[in-house]
C-alpha positions in Angstrom: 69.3 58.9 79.2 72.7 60.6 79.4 75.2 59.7 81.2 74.5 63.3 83.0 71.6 62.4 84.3 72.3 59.2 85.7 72.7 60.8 89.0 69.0 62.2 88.9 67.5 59.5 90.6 63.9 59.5 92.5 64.2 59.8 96.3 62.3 56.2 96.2 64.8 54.1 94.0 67.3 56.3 96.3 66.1 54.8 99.5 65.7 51.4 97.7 70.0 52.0 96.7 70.4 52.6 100.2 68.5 49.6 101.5 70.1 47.3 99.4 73.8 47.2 101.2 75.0 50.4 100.2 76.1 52.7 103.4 72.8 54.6 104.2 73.1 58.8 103.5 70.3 60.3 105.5 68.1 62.1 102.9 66.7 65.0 105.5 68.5 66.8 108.0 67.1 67.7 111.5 65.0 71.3 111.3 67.5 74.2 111.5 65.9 76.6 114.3 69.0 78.8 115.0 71.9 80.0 114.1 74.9 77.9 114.3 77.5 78.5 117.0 80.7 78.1 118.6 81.6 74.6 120.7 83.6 73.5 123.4 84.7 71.7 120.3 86.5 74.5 118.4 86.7 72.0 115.3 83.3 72.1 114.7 80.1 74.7 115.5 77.0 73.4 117.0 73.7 73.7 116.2 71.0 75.3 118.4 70.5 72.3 120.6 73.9 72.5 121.3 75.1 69.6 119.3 78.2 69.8 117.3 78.1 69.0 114.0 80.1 68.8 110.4 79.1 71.1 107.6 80.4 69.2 103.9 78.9 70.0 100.5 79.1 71.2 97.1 78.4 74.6 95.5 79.0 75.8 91.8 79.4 79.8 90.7 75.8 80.3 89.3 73.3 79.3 92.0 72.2 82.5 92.8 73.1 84.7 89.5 72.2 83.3 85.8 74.8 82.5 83.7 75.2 82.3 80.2 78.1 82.7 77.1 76.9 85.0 73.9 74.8 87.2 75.5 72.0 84.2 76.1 71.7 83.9 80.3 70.5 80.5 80.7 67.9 80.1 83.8 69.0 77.6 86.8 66.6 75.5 88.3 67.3 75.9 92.1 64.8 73.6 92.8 67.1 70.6 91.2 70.5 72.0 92.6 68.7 72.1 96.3 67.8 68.0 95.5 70.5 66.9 93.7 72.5 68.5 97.4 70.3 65.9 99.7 70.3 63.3 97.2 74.2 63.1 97.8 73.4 63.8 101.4 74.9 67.1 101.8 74.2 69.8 104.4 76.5 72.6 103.5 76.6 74.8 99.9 78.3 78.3 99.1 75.5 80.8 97.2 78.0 83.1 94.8 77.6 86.6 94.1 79.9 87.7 90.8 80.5 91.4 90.6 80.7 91.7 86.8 77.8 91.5 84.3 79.9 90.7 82.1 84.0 88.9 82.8 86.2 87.0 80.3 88.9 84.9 80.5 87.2 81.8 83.1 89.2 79.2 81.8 86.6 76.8 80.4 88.2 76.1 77.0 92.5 75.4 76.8 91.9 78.8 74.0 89.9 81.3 73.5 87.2 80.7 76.4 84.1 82.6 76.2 82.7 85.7 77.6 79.9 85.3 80.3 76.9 87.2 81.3 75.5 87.3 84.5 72.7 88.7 86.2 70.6 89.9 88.0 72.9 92.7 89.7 72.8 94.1 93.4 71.6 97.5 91.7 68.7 98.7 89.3 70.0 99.8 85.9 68.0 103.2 85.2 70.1 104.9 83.2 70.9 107.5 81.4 73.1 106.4 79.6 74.8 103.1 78.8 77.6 101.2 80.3 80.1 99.5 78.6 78.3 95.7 78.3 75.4 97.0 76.6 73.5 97.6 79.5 71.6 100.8 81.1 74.2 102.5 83.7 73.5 101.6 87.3 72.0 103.9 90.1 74.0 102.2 93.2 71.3 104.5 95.4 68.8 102.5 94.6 68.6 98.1 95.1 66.8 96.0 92.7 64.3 94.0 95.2 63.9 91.2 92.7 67.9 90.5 93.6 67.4 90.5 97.3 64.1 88.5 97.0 66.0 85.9 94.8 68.4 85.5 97.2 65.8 85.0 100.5 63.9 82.8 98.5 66.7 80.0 97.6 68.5 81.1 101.1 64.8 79.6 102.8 64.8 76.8 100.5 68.3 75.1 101.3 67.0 75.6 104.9 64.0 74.1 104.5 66.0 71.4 103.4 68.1 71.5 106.3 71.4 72.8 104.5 73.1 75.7 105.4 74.1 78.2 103.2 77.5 80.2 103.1 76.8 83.7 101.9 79.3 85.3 99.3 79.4 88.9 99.4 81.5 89.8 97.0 84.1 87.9 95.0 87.3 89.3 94.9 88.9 86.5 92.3 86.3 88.1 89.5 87.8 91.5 89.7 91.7 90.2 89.8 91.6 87.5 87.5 88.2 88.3 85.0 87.9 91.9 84.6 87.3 93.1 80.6 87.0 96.6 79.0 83.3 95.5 78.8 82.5 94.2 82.1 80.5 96.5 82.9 81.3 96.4 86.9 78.8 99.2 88.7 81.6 100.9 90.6 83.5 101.7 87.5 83.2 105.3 86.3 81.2 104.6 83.0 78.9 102.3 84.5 76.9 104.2 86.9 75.3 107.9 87.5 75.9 108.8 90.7 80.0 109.3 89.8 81.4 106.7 91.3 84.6 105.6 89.5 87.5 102.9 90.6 89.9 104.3 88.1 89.8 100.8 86.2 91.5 101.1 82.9 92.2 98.2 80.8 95.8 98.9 80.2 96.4 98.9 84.1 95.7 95.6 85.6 96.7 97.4 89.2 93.7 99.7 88.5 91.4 96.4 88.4 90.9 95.7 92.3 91.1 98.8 93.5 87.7 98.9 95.0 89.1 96.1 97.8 92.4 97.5 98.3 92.0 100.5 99.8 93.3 101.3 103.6 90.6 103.4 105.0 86.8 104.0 104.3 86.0 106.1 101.0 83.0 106.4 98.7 83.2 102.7 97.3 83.2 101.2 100.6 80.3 103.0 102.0 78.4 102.1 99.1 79.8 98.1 99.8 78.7 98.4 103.3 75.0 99.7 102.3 74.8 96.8 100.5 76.2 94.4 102.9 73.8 95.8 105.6 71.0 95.1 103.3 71.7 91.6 102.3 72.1 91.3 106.5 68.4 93.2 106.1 67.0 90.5 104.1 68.7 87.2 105.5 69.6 87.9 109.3 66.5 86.3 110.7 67.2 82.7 108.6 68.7 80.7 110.7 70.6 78.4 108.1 73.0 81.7 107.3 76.4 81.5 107.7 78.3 84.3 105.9 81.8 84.8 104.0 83.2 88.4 102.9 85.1 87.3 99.9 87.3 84.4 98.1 90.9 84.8 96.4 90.8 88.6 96.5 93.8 90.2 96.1 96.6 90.6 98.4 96.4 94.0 99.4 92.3 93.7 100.3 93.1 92.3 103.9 91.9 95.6 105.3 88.9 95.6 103.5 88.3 91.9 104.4 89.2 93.2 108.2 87.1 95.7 107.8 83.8 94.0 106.9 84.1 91.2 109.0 84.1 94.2 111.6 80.9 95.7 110.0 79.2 92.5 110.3 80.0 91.4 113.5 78.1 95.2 114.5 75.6 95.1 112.2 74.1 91.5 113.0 74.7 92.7 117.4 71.2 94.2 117.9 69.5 91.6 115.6 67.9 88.7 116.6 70.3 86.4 115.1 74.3 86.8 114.9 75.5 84.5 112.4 79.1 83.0 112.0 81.3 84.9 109.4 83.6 83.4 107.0 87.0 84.5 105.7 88.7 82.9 102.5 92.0 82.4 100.4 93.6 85.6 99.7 95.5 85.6 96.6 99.0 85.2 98.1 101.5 82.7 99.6 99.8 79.9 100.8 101.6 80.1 104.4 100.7 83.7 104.3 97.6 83.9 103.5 96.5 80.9 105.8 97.9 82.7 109.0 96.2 85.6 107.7 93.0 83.6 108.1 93.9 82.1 111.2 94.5 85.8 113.1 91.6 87.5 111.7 88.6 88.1 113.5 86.7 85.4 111.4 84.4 82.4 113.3 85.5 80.0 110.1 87.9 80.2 107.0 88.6 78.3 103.4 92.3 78.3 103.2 95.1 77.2 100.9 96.1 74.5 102.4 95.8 71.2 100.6 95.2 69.8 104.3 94.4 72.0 106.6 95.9 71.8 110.4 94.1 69.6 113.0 93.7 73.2 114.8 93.1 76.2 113.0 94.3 78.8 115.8 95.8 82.3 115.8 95.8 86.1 117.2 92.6 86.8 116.3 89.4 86.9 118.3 88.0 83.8 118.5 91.3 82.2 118.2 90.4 79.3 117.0 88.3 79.1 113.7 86.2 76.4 112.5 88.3 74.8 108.9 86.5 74.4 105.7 88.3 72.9 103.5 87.4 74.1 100.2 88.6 72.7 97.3 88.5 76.1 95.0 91.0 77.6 97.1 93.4 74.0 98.0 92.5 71.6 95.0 92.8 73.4 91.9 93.1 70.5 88.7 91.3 67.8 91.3 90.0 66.9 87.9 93.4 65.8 87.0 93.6 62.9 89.9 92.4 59.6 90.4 89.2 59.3 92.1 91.2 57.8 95.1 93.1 60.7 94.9 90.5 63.0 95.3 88.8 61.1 98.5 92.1 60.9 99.9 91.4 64.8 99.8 88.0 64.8 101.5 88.8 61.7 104.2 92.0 63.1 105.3 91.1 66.4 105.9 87.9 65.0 108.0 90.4 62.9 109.9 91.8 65.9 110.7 89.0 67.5 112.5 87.9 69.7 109.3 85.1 70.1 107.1 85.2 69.6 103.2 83.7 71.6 100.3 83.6 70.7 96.8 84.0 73.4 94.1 81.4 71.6 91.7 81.5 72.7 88.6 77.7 71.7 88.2 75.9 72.5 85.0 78.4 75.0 84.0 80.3 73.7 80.6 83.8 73.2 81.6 85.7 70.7 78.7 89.4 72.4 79.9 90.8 69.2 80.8 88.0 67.3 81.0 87.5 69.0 84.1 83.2 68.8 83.7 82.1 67.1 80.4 78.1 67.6 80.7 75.8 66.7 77.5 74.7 69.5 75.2 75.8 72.9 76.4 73.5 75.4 75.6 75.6 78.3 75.8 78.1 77.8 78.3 75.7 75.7 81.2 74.1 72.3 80.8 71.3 70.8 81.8 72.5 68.2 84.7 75.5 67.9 85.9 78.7 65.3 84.9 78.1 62.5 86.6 81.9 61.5 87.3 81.9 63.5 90.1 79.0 61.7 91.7 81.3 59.2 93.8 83.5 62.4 95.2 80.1 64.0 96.1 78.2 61.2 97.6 81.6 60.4 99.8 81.0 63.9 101.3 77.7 62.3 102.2 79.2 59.4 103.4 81.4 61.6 106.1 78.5 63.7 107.1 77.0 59.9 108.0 80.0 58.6 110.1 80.2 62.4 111.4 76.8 61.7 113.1 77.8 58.4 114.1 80.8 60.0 115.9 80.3 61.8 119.5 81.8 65.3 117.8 81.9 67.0 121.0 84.6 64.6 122.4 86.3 63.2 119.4 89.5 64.9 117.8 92.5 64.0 115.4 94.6 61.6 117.3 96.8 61.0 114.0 100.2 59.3 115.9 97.3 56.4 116.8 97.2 54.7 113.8 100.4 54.2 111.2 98.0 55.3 108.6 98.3 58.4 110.1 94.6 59.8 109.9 92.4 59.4 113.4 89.9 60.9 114.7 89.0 59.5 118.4 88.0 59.7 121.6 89.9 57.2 124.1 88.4 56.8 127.9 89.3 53.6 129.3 85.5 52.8 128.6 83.2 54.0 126.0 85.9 54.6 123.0 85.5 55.4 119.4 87.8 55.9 116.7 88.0 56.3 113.4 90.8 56.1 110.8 90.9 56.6 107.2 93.7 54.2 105.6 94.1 56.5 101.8 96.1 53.5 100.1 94.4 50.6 102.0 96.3 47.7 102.6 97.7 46.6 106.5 97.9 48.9 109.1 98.0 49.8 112.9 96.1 51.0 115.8 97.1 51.9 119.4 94.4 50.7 121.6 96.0 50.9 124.7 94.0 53.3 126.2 91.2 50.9 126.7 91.3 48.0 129.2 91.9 44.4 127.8 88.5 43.3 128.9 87.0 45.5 126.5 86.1 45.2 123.3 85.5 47.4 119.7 82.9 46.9 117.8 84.1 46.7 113.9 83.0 48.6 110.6 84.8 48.7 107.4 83.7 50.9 104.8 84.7 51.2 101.3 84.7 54.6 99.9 85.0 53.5 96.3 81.5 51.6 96.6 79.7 53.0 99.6 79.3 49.4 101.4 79.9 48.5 104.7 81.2 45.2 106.2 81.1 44.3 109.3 83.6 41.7 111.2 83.8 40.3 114.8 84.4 42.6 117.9 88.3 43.4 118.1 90.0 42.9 121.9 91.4 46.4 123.2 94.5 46.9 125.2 97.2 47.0 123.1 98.2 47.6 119.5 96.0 46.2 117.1 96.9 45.1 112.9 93.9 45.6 110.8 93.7 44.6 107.0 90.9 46.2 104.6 88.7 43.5 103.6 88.5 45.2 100.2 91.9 47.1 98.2 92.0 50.4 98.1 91.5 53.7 100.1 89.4 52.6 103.1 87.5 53.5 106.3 87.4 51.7 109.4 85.0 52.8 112.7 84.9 50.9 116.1 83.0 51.6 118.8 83.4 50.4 122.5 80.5 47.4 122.5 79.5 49.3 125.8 78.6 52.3 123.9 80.8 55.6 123.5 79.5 58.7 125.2 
């Protein structure tokens, strides 16, 4: 067995793991019957029963659209990615849409990284004529259905699973950092037969994006918004949808972005379900393009921020927007930190009222730095994923766990609580819970004045580098409190009012 597939364990020797003293990760989520919503909460959405709850999970580029380097487009199974998610108890994912059959440049090798196809496309290729991958030219009158049914079919799966699924509908980052005399993108003018042409020439990198940085409606972006309204077609009626325009386009596409998060919010208004819409990173200043996010007209965003605020708030309309943390757009070279490092991403950003994705690299081939060093590539994607990621993803598991343990509706990031600086609480004089992530370990402080000095906290330390739990004697409230880790390193501590918190 290689050491990348260590993390393909069976759902019994799972349970048994869990049973054993490790922290228990829930292995199914509740049934998703609706749409998720906004809270009283504004850190956090709620589910149809009106409970709040944390989305945190991993996604890679090529879960929806094969992959593969020299022309050979290797098959995913979905089926495993959807397992390999609950097995490190996650309930949130990202399903990728790449514009280009064909894009170079991905930095997956220090030199000379290869070319990747990808397919299946938004479009049928009919022809006549052939565009410059190799391929027949597109007719962008016409859909391929085996696309659309593709994408329903894993959509329903990851719900069936109870994980939602964020819905990319383009991906900006492809056309400004990837694009190739030979990409073969279906709005170029040598690529389809209807005449549509972006002016993209090689030797004019401006020329590249500009079918998302125009400033009023033309014939690209009606042939965008036919598209968008189908995939809306196809998905609006799952309830596990949650949608996102676009990731790291370019700076001048904010009125595209505007503009489709407008077509959306219309389109989805006389269906039976109105799902939240995403907005992420656009390639610019990080202050910038964060208060971009923050007043647009999104419901959440992925910004740039390595830590994102404990309120995401702005102009827009709804002014506060749910945080998702994405790694992508605010870790880039998390491979290049110490594990500790990289929870002390995920833990700190949760003890700031946020949610946490992970830009897993999966089964795509990715030696640059060591960055994802999975056993025998067959052109370009592997056949499990590296397992020295499995500790960062199953901590995402672990948060979704104490997220549940947490009352989310009350709680919120109380940081000037504890010296550590990371707290998420809720503090009646009866019935209080906190939480507080310590990300070098070691001795630290709580405030626990807020409670009366008859009362008394329940206390659970929890290791992130292990995934155990220890439990010590109930702590007396009233005052400020020193607690010590009973382990070194980063750690986790969660008391609870012995009354019970609301």
């Amino acid at each position: 067995m290689s050491k990348c597939d260590l993390h393909i364990v069976s759902l019994s020797v799972f349970v048994f793991l869990l049973n054993s003293g490790t922290a228990q990760i829930p292995t199914t989520e509740p049934p998703i019957t609706g749409p998720l919503k906004h809270s009283a909460n504004p850190n956090y959405f709620e589910d149809a029963n009106g409970k709040p709850i944390l989305l945190c999970g991993s996604h890679s580029w090529n879960t929806l659209q094969d992959w593969g380097t020299d022309g050979s487009i290797q098959t995913l199974d979905f089926g495993k990615f959807v397992s390999f998610l609950k097995a490190h108890g996650h309930n949130f994912t990202l399903i990728w849409t790449t514009e280009l059959p064909r894009f170079r440049d991905l930095p997956v090798t220090a030199t000379s990284p290869p070319d990747f196809t990808v397919s299946p496309q938004p479009w049928i290729r009919t022809g006549p004529g052939t565009a410059t991958d190799g391929g027949l030219k597109f007719d962008l009158k016409k859909f391929d259905e085996s696309y659309f049914d593709r994408l329903r079919t894993r959509v329903s799966a990851l719900g069936n699973a109870g994980i939602y699924a964020g819905i990319y509908l383009f991906s900006g980052e492809w056309l400004l950092r990837f694009r190739c005399a030979t990409d073969g993108y279906p709005f170029s003018g040598g690529n389809n037969i209807n005449g549509v042409d972006d002016g993209y020439r090689s030797t004019s990198p401006e020329t590249a994006v500009a079918s998302v940085t125009m400033t009023a409606p033309n014939n690209i972006t009606a042939l965008q918004d036919a598209y968008v309204q189908k995939t809306i077609d196809i998905l609006n009626d799952l309830p596990n949808v949650l949608w996102i325009v676009s990731q790291e386009a370019p700076e001048h596409s904010l009125w595209w972005n505007d503009h489709l998060i407008s077509l959306i919010r219309a389109y989805e208004k006389g269906k039976p379900f109105q799902h939240p819409i995403g907005y992420g990173e656009v390639s610019m200043d990080n202050t910038k393009t964060d208060l971009v996010l923050y007043n647009s007209d999104a419901d959440w965003v992925a910004p740039a921020a390595w830590l994102s605020p404990p309120r995401s708030c702005g102009t827009g309309k709804p002014v506060c927007k749910v945080n998702v943390n994405d790694s992508d757009h605010s870790y880039f070279g998390m491979w290049n930190d110490t594990p500790q490092r990289n929870r002390n991403y995920a833990w700190e950003n949760f003890a700031r009222g946020n949610q946490v994705l992970f830009m897993d690299p999966y089964v795509v081939y990715y030696p640059r730095e060591h960055r994802n060093m999975c056993d025998t590539p067959m052109n370009g994607i592997s056949r499990a994923p590296d397992a020295r990621w499995d500790n960062f993803r199953d901590n995402l598991g672990y948060i979704l766990k104490y997220s549940r343990k947490l009352n989310l509706a009350n709680v919120t990031p109380h940081n000037t609580l504890s010296s550590t600086g990371y707290c998420l609480a809720q503090t009646p004089a009866t019935g209080a819970e906190y939480l507080i992530y310590a990300p070098s370990g070691g001795q630290f402080t709580l405030d626990l004045s807020a409670m009366s000095k008859s009362s008394k906290l329940s206390v659970e330390w929890f290791n992130p580098a292990t995934g155990t739990t220890t439990s010590q004697r109930p702590v007396v409230a009233g005052s400020t409190s020193q607690f010590t880790p009973p382990f070194s390193g980063d750690a986790v501590l969660y008391l609870a009012d012995t009354e019970g918190h609301r």
